[in-house]
C-alpha positions as CSV (number, residue, x, y, z in Angstrom):
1,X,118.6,124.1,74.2
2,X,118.2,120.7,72.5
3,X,118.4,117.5,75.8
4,X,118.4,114.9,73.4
5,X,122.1,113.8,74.1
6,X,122.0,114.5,77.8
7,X,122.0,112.5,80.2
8,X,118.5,112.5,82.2
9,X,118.1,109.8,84.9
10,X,114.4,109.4,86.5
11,X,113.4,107.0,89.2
12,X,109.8,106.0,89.6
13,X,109.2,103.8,92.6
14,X,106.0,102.7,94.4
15,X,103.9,100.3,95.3
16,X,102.0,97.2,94.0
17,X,99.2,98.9,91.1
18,X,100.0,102.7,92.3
19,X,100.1,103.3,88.7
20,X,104.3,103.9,88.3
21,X,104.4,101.8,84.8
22,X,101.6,103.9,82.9
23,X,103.3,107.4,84.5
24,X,106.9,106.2,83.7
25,X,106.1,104.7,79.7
26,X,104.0,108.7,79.2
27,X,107.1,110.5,80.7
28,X,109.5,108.0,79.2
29,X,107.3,109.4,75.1
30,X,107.3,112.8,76.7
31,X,111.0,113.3,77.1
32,X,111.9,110.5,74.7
33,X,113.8,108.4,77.0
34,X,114.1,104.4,77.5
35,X,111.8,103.0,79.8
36,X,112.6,100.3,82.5
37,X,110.1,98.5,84.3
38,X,112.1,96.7,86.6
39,X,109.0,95.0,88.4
40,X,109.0,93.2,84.7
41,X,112.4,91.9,84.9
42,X,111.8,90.2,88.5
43,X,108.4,88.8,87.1
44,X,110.3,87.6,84.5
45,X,112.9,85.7,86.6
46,X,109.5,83.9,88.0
47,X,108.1,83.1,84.7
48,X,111.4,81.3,83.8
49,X,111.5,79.4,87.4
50,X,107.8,78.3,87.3
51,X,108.4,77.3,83.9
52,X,111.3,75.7,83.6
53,X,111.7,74.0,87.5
54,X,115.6,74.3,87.9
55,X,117.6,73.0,90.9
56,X,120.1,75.5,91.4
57,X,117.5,78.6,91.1
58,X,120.8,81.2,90.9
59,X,123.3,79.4,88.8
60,X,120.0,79.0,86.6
61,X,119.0,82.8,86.3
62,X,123.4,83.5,86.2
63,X,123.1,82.1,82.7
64,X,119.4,82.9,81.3
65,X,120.3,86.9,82.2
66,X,124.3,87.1,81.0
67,X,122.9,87.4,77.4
68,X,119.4,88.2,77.7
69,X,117.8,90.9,75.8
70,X,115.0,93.3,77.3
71,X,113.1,93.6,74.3
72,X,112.3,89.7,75.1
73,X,111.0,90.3,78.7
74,X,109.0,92.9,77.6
75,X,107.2,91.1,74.7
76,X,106.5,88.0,77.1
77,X,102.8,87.9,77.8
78,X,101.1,87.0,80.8
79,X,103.8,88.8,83.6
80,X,101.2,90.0,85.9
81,X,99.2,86.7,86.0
82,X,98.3,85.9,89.6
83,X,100.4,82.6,89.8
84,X,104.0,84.9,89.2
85,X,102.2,87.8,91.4
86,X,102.0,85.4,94.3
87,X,105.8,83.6,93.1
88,X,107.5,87.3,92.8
89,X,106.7,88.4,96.0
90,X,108.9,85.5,97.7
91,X,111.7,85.6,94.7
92,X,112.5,89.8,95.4
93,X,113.9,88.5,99.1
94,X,116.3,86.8,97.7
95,X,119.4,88.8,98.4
96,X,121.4,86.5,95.4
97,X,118.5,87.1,93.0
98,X,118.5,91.1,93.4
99,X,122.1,90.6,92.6
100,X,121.3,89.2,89.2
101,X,119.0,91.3,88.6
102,X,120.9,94.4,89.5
103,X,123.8,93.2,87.4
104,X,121.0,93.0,84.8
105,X,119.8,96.2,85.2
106,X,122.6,98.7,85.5
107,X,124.1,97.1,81.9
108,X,121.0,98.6,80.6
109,X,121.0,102.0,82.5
110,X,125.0,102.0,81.5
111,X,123.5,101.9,77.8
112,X,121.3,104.1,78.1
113,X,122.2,107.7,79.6
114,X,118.7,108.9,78.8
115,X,116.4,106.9,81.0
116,X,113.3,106.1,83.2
117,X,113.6,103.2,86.0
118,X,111.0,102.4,87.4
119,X,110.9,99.4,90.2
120,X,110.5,99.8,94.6
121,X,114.3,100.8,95.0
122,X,115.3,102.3,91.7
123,X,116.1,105.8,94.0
124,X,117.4,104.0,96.6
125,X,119.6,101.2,95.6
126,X,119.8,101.4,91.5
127,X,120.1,104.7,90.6
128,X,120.9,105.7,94.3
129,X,121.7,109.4,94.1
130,X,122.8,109.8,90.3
131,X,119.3,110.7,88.9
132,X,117.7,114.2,87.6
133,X,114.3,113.6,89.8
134,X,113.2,110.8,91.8
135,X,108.7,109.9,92.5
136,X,107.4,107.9,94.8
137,X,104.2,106.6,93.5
138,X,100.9,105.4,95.9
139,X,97.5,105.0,95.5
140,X,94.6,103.7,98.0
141,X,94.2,99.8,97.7
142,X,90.8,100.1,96.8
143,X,91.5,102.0,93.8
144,X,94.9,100.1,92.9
145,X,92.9,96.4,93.3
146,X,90.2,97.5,91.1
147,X,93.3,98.6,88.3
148,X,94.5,94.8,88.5
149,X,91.3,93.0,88.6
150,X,90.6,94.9,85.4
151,X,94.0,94.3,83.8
152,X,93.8,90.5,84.9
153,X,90.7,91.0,82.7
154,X,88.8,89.7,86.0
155,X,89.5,86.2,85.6
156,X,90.1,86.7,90.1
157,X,88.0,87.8,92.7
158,X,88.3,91.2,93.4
159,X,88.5,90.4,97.0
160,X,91.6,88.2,96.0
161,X,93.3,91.0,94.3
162,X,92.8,93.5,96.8
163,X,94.4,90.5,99.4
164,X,97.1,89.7,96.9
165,X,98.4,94.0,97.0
166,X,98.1,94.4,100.2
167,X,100.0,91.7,100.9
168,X,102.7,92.7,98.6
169,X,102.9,96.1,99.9
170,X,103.8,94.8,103.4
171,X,106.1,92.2,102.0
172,X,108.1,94.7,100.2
173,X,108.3,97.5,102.6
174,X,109.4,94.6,105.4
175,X,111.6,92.8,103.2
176,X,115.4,93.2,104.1
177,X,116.5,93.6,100.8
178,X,116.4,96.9,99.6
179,X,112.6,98.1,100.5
180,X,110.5,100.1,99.3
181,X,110.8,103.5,100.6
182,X,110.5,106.6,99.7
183,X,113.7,108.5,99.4
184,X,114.3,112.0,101.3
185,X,114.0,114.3,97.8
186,X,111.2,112.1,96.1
187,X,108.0,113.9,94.7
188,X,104.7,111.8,95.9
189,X,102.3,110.5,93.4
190,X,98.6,110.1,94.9
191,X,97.4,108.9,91.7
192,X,94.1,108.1,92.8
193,X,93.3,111.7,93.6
194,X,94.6,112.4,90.3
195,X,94.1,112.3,86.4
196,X,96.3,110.5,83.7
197,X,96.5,114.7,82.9
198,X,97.4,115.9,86.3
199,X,99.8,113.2,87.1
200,X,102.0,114.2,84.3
201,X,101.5,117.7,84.9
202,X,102.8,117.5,87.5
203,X,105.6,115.3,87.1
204,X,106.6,117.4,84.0
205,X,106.4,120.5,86.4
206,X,109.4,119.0,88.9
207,X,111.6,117.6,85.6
208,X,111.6,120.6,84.0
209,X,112.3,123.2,87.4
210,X,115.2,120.4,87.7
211,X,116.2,120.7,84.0
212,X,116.2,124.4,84.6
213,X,118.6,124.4,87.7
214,X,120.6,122.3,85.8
215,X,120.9,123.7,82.6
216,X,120.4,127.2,83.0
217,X,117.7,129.9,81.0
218,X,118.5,128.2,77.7
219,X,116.6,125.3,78.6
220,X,113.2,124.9,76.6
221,X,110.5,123.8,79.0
222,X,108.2,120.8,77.8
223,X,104.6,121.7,77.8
């Protein structure tokens, strides 16, 4: 049986550097289906405010996302620098921002039936219960602090990294806006006990035994 028109709906949530973005853009090739960082689109909204200093913060964000396109968050370099690390964390509270930004994201999820969101509430707020398989990503700090000192090139302490996620994590599991938690039916990612190989073995595994129950014997496992 041939999935390339139906609908397939994946949610990838988890914390600060638990490796969700590299798992969701090799299952998103795997099963040819349109990636969504979500984390991106909220660093984004930072990079905008740091840059451009507005006074009315919402009425501001209103305007820059009614028309934006994605391809032009996700071509903007330096997202993950430590100045909109430490802005983000504050901006993902706001109850009116994660309204734009919803608004923002379920146009694109609307668009596109085949798809992979990945963010801290795609199960549990964006997607909510109309997805195929939900993960819920984690890793230990030590492991995930040494993956963003390295993609920050190591321009920042280590020690200041490790600070920075740990931080983070708290903020958005305690956050009163949507949290991060893991939903009921979610499959758990320990990616520091396992391989780029494993990981999406295993996440292939749980798609497929889904795609199975929902399509029947005719469906064609990927390997």
């Amino acid at each position: 049986m041939k999935l390339k028109n139906k609908s397939l709906r994946i949610a990838c949530d988890g914390e600060s550097a638990s490796g969700k973005s590299l798992a969701s853009k090799l299952i998103g090739k795997k099963y040819k289906l349109f990636v969504l960082n979500s984390g991106l689109i909220y660093r984004y909204a930072s990079f905008l405010i740091i840059k451009h200093k507005p006074k009315k913060t919402n009425l501001f964000l209103r305007k820059k996302f009614k028309k934006l396109n994605y391809k032009k968050i996700k071509n903007q370099n330096n997202l993950h620098s430590q100045i909109i690390s430490n802005h983000v964390v504050n901006l993902a509270k706001q109850k009116k921002i994660r309204l734009i930004v919803k608004k923002f994201q379920l146009k694109i999820i609307n668009k596109y039936p085949r798809i992979v969101v990945e963010g801290r509430d795609s199960a549990s707020s964006i997607l909510k219960k109309n997805y195929l398989c939900a993960f819920y990503f984690t890793c230990s700090l030590k492991v995930a602090a040494f993956r963003r000192w390295r993609d920050l090139r190591k321009k920042i302490a280590l020690k200041e990294v490790k600070k920075s996620l740990k931080n983070r994590t708290l903020q958005d599991k305690k956050r009163r806006q949507n949290p991060l938690i893991k939903v009921p039916n979610a499959v758990v990612i320990r990616t520091h006990l396992l391989t780029k190989k494993q990981m999406i073995q295993k996440m292939s595994k749980e798609i497929n035994k889904k795609l199975l129950l929902k399509y029947g014997s005719n469906f064609k496992a990927r390997k």
